[in-house]
DRENFI-633468 format. One record per residue: residue in one letter; x, y, z of N, C-alpha, C, CB in turn. Coordinates in steps of 0.1 Angstrom, whole numbers, plus 5000, padded with zeros to 4 digits. Glycine has a CB too. Layout:
BEGIN
AXYZXYZXYZXYZ
...
# end
This chain:
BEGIN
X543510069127544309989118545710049117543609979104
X546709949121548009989116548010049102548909869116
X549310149102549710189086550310079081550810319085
X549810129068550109969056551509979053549209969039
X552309849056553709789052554109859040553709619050
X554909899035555709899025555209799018557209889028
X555509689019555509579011554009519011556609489016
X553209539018552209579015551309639002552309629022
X551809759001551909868993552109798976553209969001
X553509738981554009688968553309598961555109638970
X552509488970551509398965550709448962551109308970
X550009538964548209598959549209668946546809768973
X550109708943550609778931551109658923551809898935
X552009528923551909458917550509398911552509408921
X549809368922548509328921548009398909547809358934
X547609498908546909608899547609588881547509808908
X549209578884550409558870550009428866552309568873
X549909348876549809198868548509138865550409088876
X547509248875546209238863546309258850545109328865
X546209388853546309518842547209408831547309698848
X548309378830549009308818548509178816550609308819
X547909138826547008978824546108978813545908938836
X545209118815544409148809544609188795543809208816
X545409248795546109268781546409138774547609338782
X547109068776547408928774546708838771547808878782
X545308858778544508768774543808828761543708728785
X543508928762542509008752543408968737542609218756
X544908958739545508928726545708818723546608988722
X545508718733545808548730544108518728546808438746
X542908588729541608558727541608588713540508638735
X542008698710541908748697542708638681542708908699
X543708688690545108568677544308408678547608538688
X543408378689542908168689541708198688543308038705
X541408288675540108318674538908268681539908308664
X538508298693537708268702537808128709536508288698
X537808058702537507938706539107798705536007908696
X539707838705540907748706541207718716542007778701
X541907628723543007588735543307718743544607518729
X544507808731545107868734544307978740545807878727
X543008028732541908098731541508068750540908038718
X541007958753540507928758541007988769540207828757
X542407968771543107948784542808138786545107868782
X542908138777542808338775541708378782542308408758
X540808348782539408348788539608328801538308248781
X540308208810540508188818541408318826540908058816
X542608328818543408428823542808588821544708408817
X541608648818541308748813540408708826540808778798
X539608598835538608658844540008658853536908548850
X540808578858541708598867542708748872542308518863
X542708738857543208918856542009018861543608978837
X540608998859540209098865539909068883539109138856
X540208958890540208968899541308988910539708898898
X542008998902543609078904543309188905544909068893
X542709258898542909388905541909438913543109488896
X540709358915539809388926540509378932538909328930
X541509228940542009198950543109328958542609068944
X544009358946544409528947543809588956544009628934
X542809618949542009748963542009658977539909808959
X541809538976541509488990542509538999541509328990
X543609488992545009478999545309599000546109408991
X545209668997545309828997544709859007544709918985
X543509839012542809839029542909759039541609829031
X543609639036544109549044542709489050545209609054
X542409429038541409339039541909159046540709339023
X542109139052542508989054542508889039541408929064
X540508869037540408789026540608809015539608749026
X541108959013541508978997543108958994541009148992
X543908919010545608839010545308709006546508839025
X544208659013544108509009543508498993543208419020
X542708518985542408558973543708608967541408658973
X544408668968545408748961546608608963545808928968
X546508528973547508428973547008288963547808378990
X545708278957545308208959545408218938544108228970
X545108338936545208388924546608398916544808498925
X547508468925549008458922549508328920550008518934
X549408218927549608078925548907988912549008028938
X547308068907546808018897547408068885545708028896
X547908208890548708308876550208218878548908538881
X550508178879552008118879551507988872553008098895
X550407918875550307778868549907788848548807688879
X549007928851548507928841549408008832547207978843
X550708078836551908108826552108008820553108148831
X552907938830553207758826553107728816552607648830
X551607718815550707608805550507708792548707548813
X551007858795550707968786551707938775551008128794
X553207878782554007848773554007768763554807828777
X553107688769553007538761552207588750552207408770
X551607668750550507678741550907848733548707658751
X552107868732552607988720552408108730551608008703
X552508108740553508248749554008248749553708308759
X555108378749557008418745557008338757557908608745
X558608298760558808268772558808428783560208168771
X559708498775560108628785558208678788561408798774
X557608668786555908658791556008648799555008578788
X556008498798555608398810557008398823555408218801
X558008458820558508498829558508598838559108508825
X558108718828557608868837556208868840557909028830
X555008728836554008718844553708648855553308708839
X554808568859555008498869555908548878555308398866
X557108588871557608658881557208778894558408688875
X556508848884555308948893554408908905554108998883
X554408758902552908648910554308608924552008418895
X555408588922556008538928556908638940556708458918
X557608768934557408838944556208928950558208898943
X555008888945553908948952553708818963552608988942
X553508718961553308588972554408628981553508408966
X556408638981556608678991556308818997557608648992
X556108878990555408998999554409029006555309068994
X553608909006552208919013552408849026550808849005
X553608759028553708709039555208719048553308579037
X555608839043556408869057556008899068557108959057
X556908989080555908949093555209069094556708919109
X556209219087555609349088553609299079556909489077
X553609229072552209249063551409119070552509229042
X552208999079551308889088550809029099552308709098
X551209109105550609199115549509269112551409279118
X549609339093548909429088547409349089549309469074
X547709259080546609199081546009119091546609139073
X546309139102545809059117546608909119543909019115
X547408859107547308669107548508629119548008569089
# end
C-alpha cells in the first residue's frame, strides 16, 4: 500500500473532531428536548451518525476504500442534518463549524493524491 496522503491524514483527523463534537452535540440537544422532541429527535439521529464518523476515521486511516465512500456518504448527511439543526435552535456558528468540517473533509477525500490512496 502506498503511504497515506497528507490529506488523507487530515480526513481520518477531521473525521475523528467532527464525530467526537457531533457527539457532544447531540448528547446536549437530547438532553435540553428532553428525549423525545423534534429537536431531541434529530439528536438521536446525529449522535448514531457521530459515532460512525469516527469508525469511518480508522477506516480512512488504513485506506480502506469503503470507509471513503461511507465517510462521503456521512459528511453529506452531516451537512444536511446541521441545516435542519438550525431550524430547530442550533447556534448558527454550530452549524457552521459542523459543516464546515463535513465540507473540507469531502474535498479532501477526493483529490488525486487520496483517488490513488485509495485505489479509485
Amino acid at each position: 500500500m502506498a503511504n497515506r496522503p497528507l490529506g488523507v491524514t487530515l480526513v481520518a483527523i477531521i473525521a475523528w473532531l467532527s464525530g467526537f463534537l457531533q457527539i457532544i452535540g447531540s448528547i446536549v440537544v437530547i438532553i435540553a428536548g428532553v428525549f423525545v422532541t423534534w429537536p431531541a429527535i434529530l439528536g438521536w439521529i446525529s449522535l448514531l451518525i457521530g459515532g460512525v464518523t469516527l469508525a469511518v476515521g480508522v477506516g480512512l486511516w488504513r485506506g480502506n476504500p469503503t470507509a471513503r465512500t461511507i465517510a462521503t456518504i456521512v459528511f453529506v448527511l452531516n451537512i444536511v442534518l446541521e441545516v435542519l439543526g438550525m431550524f430547530s435552535g442550533e447556534s448558527l456558528w454550530s452549524a457552521i463549524a459542523g459543516a464546515g468540517l463535513s465540507i473540507i473533509g469531502l474535498i479532501l477525500l477526493y483529490t488525486r493524491s487520496a483517488r490513488a490512496y485509495f485505489g479509485a
